[in-house]
Every structure is written in C-alpha cells, then in structure tokens.
N, C-alpha and C positions, 0 to 999 in steps of 0.2 A: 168202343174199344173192348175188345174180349180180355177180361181181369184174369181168369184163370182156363187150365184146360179142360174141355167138354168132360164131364165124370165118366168115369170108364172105369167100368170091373177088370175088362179086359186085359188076360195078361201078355198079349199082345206086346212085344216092345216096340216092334216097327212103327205100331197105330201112336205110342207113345211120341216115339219119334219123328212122325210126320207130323203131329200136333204143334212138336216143340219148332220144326221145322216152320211150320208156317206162322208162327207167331215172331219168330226171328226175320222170317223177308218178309212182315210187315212191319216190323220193326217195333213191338207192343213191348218196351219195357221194364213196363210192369206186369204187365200179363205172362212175360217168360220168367219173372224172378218169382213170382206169386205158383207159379207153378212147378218151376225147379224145387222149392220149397213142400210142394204138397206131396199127400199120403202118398199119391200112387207112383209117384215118382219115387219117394225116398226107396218106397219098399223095392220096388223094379232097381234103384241102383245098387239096395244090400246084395242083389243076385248077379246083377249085371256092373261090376265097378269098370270092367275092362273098357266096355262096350261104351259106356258114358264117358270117359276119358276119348276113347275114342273118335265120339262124335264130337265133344267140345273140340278135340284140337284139329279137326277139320274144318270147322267154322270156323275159329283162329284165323286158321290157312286161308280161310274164301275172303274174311271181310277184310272192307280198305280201314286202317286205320285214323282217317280224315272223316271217314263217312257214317263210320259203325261204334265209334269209342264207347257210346253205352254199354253196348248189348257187349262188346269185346271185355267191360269192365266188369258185365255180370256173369260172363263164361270165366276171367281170372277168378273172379271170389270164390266158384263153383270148384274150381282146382287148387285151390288154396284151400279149401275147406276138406278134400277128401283125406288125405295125410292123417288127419284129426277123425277121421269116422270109419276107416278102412284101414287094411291092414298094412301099415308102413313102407314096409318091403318090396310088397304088390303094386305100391300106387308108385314107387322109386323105381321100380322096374320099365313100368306100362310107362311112366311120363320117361323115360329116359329115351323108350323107345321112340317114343312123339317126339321129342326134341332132333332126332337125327333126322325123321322126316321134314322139320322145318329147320333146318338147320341153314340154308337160304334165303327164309322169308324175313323180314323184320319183324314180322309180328311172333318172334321165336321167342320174345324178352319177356310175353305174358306167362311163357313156362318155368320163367326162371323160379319168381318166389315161389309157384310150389313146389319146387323142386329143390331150392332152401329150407322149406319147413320139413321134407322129406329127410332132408341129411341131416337136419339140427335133430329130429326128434328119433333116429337111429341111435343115438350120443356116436355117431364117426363108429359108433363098432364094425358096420359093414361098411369098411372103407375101397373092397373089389368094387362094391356097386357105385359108390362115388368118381374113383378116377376115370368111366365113360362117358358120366356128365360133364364133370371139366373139360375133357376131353374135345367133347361137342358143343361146347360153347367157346372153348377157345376158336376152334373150325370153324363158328359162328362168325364168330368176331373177326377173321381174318376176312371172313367173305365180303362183309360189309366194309370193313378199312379199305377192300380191291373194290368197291360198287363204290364209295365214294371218291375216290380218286377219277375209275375211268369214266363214272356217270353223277356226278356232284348234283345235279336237280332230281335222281332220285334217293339221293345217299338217306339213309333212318339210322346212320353210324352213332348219333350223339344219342337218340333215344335209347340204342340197342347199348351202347357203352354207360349208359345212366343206369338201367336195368343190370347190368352183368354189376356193375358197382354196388348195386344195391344188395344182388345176392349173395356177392363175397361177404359183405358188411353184415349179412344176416347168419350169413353161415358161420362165418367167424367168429360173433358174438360172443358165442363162449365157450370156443376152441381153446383149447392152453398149449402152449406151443411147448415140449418138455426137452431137456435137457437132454436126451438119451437120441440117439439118430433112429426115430419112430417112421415110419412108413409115411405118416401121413403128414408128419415136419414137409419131411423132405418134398412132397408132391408139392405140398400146397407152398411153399418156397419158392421152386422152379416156376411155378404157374402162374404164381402172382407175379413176378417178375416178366418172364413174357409174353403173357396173355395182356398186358396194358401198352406191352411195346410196340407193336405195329399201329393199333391209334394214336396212341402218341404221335409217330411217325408221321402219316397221311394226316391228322389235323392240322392246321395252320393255328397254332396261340392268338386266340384271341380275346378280349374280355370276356363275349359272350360264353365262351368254354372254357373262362380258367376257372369254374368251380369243377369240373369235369377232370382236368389235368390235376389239380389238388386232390382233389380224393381220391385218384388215380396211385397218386404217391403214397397218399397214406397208407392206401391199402398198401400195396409196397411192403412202407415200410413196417408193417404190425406182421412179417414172417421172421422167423427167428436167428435167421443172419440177415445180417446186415447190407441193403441193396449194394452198397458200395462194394464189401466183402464178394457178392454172386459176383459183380461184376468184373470183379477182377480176377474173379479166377474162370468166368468166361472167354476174358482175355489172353489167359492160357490156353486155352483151349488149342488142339491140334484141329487140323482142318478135315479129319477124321470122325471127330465130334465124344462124344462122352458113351465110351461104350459100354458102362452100366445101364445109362440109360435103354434098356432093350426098349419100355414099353412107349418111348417115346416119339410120335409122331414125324411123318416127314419134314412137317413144320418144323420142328424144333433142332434140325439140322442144322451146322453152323449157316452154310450162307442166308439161311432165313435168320437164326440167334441174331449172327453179326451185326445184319441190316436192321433187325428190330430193335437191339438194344440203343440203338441211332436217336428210336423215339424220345427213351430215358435221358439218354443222355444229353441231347437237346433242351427237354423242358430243364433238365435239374440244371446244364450249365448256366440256360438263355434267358431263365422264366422264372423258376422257381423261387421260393421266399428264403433269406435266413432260418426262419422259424421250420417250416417246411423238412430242413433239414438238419436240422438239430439232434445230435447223437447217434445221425444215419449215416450220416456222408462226411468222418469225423477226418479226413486228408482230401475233398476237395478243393478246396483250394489254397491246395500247396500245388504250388506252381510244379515240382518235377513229379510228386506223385499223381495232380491231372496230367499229365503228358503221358508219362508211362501208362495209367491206365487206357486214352482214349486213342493213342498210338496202335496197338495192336488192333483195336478195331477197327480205326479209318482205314486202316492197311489194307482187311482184308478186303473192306467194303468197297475201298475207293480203286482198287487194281482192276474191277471190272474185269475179272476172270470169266471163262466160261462156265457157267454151270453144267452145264453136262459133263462136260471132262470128271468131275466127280463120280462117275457113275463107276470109272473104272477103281474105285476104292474098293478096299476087302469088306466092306461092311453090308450087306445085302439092303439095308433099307435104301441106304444111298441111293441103287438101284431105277428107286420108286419116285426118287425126288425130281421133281418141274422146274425149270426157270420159274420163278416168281414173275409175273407180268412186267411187261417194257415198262407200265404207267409206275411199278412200285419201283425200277430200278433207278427210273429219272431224279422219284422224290427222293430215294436215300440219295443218289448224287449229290440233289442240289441240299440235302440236310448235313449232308457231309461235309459239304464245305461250307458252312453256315459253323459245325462243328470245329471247323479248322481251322476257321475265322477265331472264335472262342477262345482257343488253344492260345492265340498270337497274343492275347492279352492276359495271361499268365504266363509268358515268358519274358525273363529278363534280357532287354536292351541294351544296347545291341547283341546279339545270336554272333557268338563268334567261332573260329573256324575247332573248336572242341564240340558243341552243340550241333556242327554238322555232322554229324557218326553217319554211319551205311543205314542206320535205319531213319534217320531224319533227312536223308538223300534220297528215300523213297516220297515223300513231300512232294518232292520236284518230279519224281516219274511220275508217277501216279496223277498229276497234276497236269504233265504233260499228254499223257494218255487223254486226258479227257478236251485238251486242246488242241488238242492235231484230229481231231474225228474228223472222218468224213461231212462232210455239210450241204444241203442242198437248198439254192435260194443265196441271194445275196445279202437279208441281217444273219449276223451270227447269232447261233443259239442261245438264251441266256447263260445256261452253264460252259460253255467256249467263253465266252467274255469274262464272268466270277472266275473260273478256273486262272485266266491271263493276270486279272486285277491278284489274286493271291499269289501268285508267282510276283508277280511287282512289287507287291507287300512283304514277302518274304524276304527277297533281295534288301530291298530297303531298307529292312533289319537290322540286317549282317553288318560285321564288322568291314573295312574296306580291304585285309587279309583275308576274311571269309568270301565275301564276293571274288577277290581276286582268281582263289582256290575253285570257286565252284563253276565258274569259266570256262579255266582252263579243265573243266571236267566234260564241260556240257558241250563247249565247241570245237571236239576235235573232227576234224573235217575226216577223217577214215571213218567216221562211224557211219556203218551201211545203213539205207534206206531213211537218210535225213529228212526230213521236212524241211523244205528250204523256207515256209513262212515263218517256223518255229526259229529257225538259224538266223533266219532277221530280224524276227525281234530278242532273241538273245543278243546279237550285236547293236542291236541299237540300246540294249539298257546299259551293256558295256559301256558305251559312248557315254551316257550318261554317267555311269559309275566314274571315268575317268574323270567327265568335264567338274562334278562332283569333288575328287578329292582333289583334283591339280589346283581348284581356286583356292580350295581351304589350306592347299601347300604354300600359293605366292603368297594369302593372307596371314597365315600365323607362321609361316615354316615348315618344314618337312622336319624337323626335329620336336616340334609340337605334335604335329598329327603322328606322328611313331610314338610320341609316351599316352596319348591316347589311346592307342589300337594298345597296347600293354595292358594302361590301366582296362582293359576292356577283357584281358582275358589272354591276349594273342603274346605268345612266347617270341615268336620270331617274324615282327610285322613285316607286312608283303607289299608294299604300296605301289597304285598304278602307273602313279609318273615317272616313278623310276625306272630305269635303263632295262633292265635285267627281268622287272616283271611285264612292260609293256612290252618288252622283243619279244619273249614267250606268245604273250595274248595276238601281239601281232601275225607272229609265226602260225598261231591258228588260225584266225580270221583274213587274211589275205593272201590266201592261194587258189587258183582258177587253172583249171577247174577242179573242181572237187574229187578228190581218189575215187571215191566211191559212189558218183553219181555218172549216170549218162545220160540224162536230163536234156533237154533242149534247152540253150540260153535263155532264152526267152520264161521258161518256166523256173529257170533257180534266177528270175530278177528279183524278188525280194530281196532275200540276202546279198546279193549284189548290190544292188542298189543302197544297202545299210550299208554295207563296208566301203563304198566310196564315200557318203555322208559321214561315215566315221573317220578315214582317212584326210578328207575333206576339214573335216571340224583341224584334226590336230595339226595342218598343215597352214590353218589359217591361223591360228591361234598362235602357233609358234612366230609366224608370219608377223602376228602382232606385238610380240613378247619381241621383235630383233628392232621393228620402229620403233619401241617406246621401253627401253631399258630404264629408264628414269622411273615409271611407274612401280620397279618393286618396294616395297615397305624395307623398312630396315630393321627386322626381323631377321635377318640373317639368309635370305634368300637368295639364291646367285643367278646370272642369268644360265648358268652351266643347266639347274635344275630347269629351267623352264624350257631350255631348247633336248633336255633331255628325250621326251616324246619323241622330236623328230629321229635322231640318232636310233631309237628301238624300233620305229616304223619303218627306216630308210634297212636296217641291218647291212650295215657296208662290209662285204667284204673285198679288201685291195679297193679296185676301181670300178667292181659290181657292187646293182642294190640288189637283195631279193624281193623286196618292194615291186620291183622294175620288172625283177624276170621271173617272179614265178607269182606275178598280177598282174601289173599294168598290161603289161607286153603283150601276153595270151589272151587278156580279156579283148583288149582293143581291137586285134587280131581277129578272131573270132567274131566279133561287134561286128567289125568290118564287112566281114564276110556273111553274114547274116544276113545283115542291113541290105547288103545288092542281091543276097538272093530275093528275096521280100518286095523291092522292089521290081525284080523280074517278074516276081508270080501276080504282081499287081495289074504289069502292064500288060500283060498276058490275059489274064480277067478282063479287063478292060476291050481288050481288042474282041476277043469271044464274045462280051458284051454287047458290043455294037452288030455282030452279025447273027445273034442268035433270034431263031429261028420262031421257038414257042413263046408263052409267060414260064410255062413251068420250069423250061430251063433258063430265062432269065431271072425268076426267082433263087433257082441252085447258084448262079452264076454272080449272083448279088450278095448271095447269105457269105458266100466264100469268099469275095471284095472285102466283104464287113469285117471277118475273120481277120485277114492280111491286112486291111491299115489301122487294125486293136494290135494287133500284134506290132506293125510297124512304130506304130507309138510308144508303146513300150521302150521297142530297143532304142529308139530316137534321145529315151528321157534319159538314159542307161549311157546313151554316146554323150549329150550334153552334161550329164555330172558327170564323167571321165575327163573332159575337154579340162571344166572347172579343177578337176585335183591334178592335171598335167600341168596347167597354166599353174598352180598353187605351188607346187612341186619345182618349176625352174624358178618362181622370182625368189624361193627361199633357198632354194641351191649356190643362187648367187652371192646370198647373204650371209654364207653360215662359215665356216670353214668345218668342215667333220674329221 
C-alpha cells in the first residue's frame, strides 16, 4: 500500500491531483490522509483553497456512501478543517456554492458541518452569506422528503435530516436569540420551524426515528418565539402568503407552509412528550385553542384546491410556484386526517348544534371532497374509506339536534351534481340516527332525551321521532326523481335503495309498535309517539300521501318501465347471439349481455325492496287510524 504521495517538487497541481485521485480509487486510506496532511499539499492548498474544495466536493458527489464512508470521512475532516486555516469568508462562499451543486445528492450532509463551523466562526456578522446556505439546505431537505416518499428504497432522508440537526445544533450553539427584531432572529425562526416540517410530514413515527423527531422539536423550540406562537399566526395567514417575506423561496408559500406545518403538528399532537413541550406549546391542549389553531390549516390543506389557480395572485413569486408532487399531496391527506382524528379527542361530547358554525361545516365538505373522488378499481382507496369512517365519527358525536340540523343541510335533493353514493350513505346514517334516538325515546321518554340534548348545549331540542322534524327529513329524502339529476335509474340506485331500507325500517317498526302496545315502559311514553314516524313519513294531506305521490308512485313507475326495457334489450342480445356470424362479434355481443342482466339485477333488488315497503305500508294503513 502506497503510505504517502510520490515526492514531488512539482508545482504542478494537476500531477497533485491525479496522485490524490488514484489513491482514492484505490481506496488507500491512509495513504490519502497521510498525504492530504503533507508539505506539498498544505503548501499547494495556501494558493489553491478554491480548487481543493472543489475537488473534495466532487468526490463527495462520485462516492456511494455504503461503499466509500472512509475516504468520504477523510474528505469531511479535510472540509471541516479549512474554515480554521483559510480565510472564513472565502471558504463560506466556495462551500456555499458546492452545496447548491449537491443540493440533490445525499451525500450534501458532509457539507453541512463545515459550513456550521464557517457561520459559527464569522460570530453571524455576515449574516447576507448565511441565508443562501439555509436557504439550500432547506431545498435539500425538501428533495429528499419527495425521494423518500416516491422512492422509499433509495430514500438517505434520516441520514440527511441527522446531519441538517446536527448543523442547526452547532450553529446555534451560541447564537443569542435578542430581544430587538434582529435580522437573523427572524430568519432563523421561520426556518427552523419549516425546514423540519415537510420531514416531519413524509416520516411515518416510529421508534426507530423518534430521536430524530425529538431533536427536530427541540431545535424548534430554542427560536425565540414560540412554535405554538409561529403557528398561529401562520394560521392567519391569507392565502397570499407574508408579503414581507420578499426573500422567501417558492417553498415557503402558503400551499407548501400549510402542508408542512401538517408535519409539526402531527408529531406534537400524536407523538410527542409532555416534557417535549413544556413552555412551548403553553394552550395545547386546551381543547378550543387546539381547534382554533389546527382548523385554519386542515382548511386550507384538506379543500384540495388547485394549485395553479394561484398563479393569478398579485404577488409575482406565486408565479413560479409548482404543484408539490401527487405522492406529497396523498401524505398531507392522509396526515390530515390522522390530524382530524386528533382534533375529535379534545372535543367536548357530544358536538352540539353551536359547535357546528360554517367553519366546522367545512369538516364535512372537505371531507366529502375527498370521498366522492373519482376511483378506479373495485377496493376503495384508503383515504375514501378514513375520509367515510370520520364523517361517521363526527356524526356520532353530535348531539341528536345537531345531526338532526346537519341533514337537513346535506340532503336537500336540489343540490346540483349529487353524488348519489354520498346521498345513500347520508340516508343510511339518517336511518341509523333515527333508529338511535326512537329506542332511547320508548326506553326513558321523549321528555328525558329533551333534558339531555339541553343539558348538552342545545336551546331548542330537535328530535327525530318527532312529527315535525322527521316530516322535514322525510320531505328531503323521499322524492324521485331528483330535481336536479338526470341520471339513469339504475345509476341513482344507491340512494334509492337507502331510502326504501329507511322507509322500510320505520314502516316495520311502527308496524311493530301497533302489535305490541303492551311493550312500552311506563315512563310516560304513549303509543301517539311511537306511531308518530309513520304520520311524518306518510305527510297526509286530505286523502293524499306525499310518501305515495312524489315516491312511491314515480319510482315504481319508472322501475317498471325500465325493468321491460332491459329485458327487451336482453332478448334482443340473445337472438343476435345465436346468429352471429364471427367470435369477435360474439364477444361484443356477450360483454353487452353482461352489461344488461348487471344492470337487470340491480333494478330487480330496487323492485323487490319496493314490493317489501308497499306490502309494509297497506298492513299498517290498515292499523292505524291517521
């Protein structure tokens, strides 16, 4: 093994440089430290400091860090040691500019410490030369957060996030944050705050990286406001963005802030320690000032607005700003509602109908946005599913006035361009809701469950079984067809098909409440309330129901008429079937068979539960007097 380089008077730098060159792909080292070290080297770098940096940080750039971590540990020391031998300024300059050439590679993090020791030992007086570095390691670090997410087997995000922690930690050392609004408060404030946010974010909490997320905070929180403080007046924020900030990157635009702060706020609500946050986060958990603060962000993040549409803002960087990648928008999604989650358990139980304001009824759009997406494939996406499960959770909150209320909000049948799947499962949690309060009405009373929904918040309780609130819900949920669809039957059968199961339920139920009048409690319940259902479902008026004629009647109607088209086009298929000529057109001729008896069965299941709530409908007609 060659220990040092061939002696050379030569003031050759190249000859230098190919020496060092070949002692590196052979990987001798000790021979490149022993040499880095000697005369002719030192002296060649007093003249050439640029050129040396230069070459190290291209080597940087070449080697794997699985394959070369020596020789890469003996190129850091060598960049870590110039700061100390050369002139401060010169070496903060050169490595600043190395840094934006690798500002992609992972191996960008062996620049960091010396570019720590470069700003400690300026004392921050040249603080212009400082905020390019940040700058490009923030840029750093976002690239890596987007390589781990869309490429997880080659992600170097923990090493490069160890490394960026480390530099803060050194830089900061012994920074003094002053009381006066100093230039360099302020950067270094904004930057530690979210420069850690988008890792945050794309990490998944796990043991393995909760020292990583810990010292993430800390750093945090050693800026001289208060994380909680930044974040809530990020939360201010217009969607405009902070127009002091000129020097700040397109990154640092709200739709990027919003989404990143997602990371913060995840580990502090989900993960983090009491200790952790101790004197940072001093109205965490207080239930309405978490809300208030983490509300205006899910807002922005969870509406899945366009980014582009931004562009026509006044603010020229806007301009310049990208969609952040499909893979980051999925993860704030699904962090989002992870976040939302969070939210449900610092709220006080039951959510009654004060707690629904217009801005905690964005909850349920936003929610619903992300449930009614388009879909391809027959499982539903994980976030379609989370999004459904938090809307069920949320409901199940509410008071049974609050549900009542947000019903009659979400299912008015005029509202253009319905989701008919969304419309059936709103009416089916309806059904639930009702089946819900009506038992807990024959079991303690309707006069019990009213000083409940009080004691709960609600001024003027709403409850389902009664007359006056189920006519209403009824009046929305059973009308056919829809004002504002032109749908093909066959495609608004979901919600068709709920609202006969729901009709169904209260026709059978009454049905049972008229054979077995003996069964109520004496609690003071009369059979008046229990057949009250039907009466709001049936809405008689004279000797008409609207039940009848602006449901039953036009759906059946229609059914009808379907049904025999369907079966024409069947037998029709069928006949062509038998005489067709090719395969290829008896394959066309098969696929479109397939089509008509999927479809046929539909309407089929949609005639037989009608049959069931017509049959339900005359043996209690007979029963009742209305």
């Amino acid at each position: 093994m060659t220990d040092q380089l061939p002696v050379t008077k030569s003031s050759d730098l190249g000859v230098i440089f190919d020496s060092l060159d070949t002692l590196i792909r052979n990987k001798e080292t000790d021979g490149l430290r022993d040499a880095l070290s000697g005369e002719d080297v030192q002296s060649q770098m007093n003249e050439n400091v640029a050129q040396f940096i230069h070459w190290a940080c291209a080597w940087i750039e070449k080697l794997s860090n699985n394959l070369d971590e020596d020789i890469l540990s003996i190129l850091h020391v060598l960049l870590q040691s110039m700061p100390l031998q050369f002139e401060v300024g010169e070496c903060l300059l050169l490595l600043t500019g190395q840094l934006t050439q690798l500002r992609t590679n992972a191996n960008v993090r062996y620049l960091l410490k010396p570019l720590a020791n470069c700003i400690t030992l300026t004392d921050y007086t040249k603080f212009a030369r400082v905020r390019p570095v940040i700058n490009e390691i923030t840029a750093s670090l976002m690239h890596q957060s987007r390589v781990h997410l869309e490429q997880p087997k080659l992600s170097k995000l923990p090493k490069v996030l160890e490394a960026v922690i480390d530099f803060y930690s050194n830089v900061l050392v012994n920074y003094r944050f002053r009381e006066g609004h100093d230039e360099g408060d302020a950067f270094f404030t904004a930057n530690l705050l979210f420069l850690f946010a988008e890792p945050l974010l794309v990490l998944d909490y796990t043991s393995e990286f909760e020292l990583l997320f810990s010292h993430s905070l800390r750093l945090i929180n050693q800026s001289k406001t208060t994380p909680y403080a930044l974040l809530a007046k990020a939360a201010r924020l217009s969607e405009h963005g902070n127009e002091r900030n000129s020097e700040a990157s397109a990154e640092n635009y709200p739709c990027l802030i919003f989404t990143s702060l997602l990371g913060i706020l995840s580990y502090v609500m989900l993960h983090a320690t009491p200790k952790e946050l101790h004197n940072c986060w001093p109205l965490v958990f207080s239930k309405a000032h978490y809300i208030n603060l983490v509300h205006p962000i899910l807002n922005y993040t969870l509406t899945v607005r366009s980014y582009p549409n931004l562009k026509n803002t006044e603010h020229e960087k806007m301009n310049a700003l990208k969609s952040p990648p499909e893979v980051i928008q999925k993860k704030t999604i699904s962090r989002s509602l992870e976040l939302l989650q969070a939210i449900l358990h610092f709220c006080l139980i039951p959510l009654n109908s004060t707690w629904w304001s217009e801005d905690h009824m964005d909850y349920v759009w936003l929610l619903k946005k992300l449930a009614i997406q388009p879909i391809s494939g027959e499982m539903l996406p994980e976030v379609v599913t989370d999004s459904i499960s938090m809307i069920d959770r949320l409901f199940g909150m509410s008071t049974y006035s609050a549900r009542y209320r947000l019903f009659c909000r979400i299912l008015d049948p005029r509202q253009p361009g319905e989701h008919h799947g969304w419309r059936g499962h709103m009416i089916t949690l309806c059904k639930d809701y009702l089946h819900q309060a009506w038992l807990e009405c024959l079991n303690a009373g309707p006069t019990v469950v009213a000083s409940r929904e009080c004691e709960a918040g609600e001024e003027t309780p709403c409850l389902p079984f009664e007359q006056r609130c189920l006519g209403q819900l009824a009046e929305l949920i059973f009308v056919y067809p829809l004002p504002s669809s032109t749908d093909a039957l066959v495609d608004q059968s979901s919600w068709i098909l709920a609202a006969l199961n729901m009709a169904l339920y209260i026709l059978l139920r009454c049905n049972t409440i008229c054979m077995n009048r003996d069964l109520f409690p004496t609690s003071g319940v009369t059979p008046d309330v229990g057949l009250a259902p039907y009466r709001a479902l049936l809405r008689q008026t004279n000797s008409n129901s609207r039940f009848d004629d602006f449901f039953l009647k036009p759906l059946e109607k229609d059914l009808n008429c379907q049904i025999t088209e369907i079966q024409a086009r069947i037998h029709a298929f069928e006949m062509s079937l038998k005489s067709a000529a090719n395969s290829s057109e008896k394959n066309r001729l098969n696929t479109e068979l397939t089509i008509q008896r999927s479809t046929l069965l539909r309407l089929r299941l949609l005639q037989v539960t009608l049959e069931h709530v017509q049959k339900a409908h005359r043996d209690l007609c007979s029963k009742v007097i209305l």
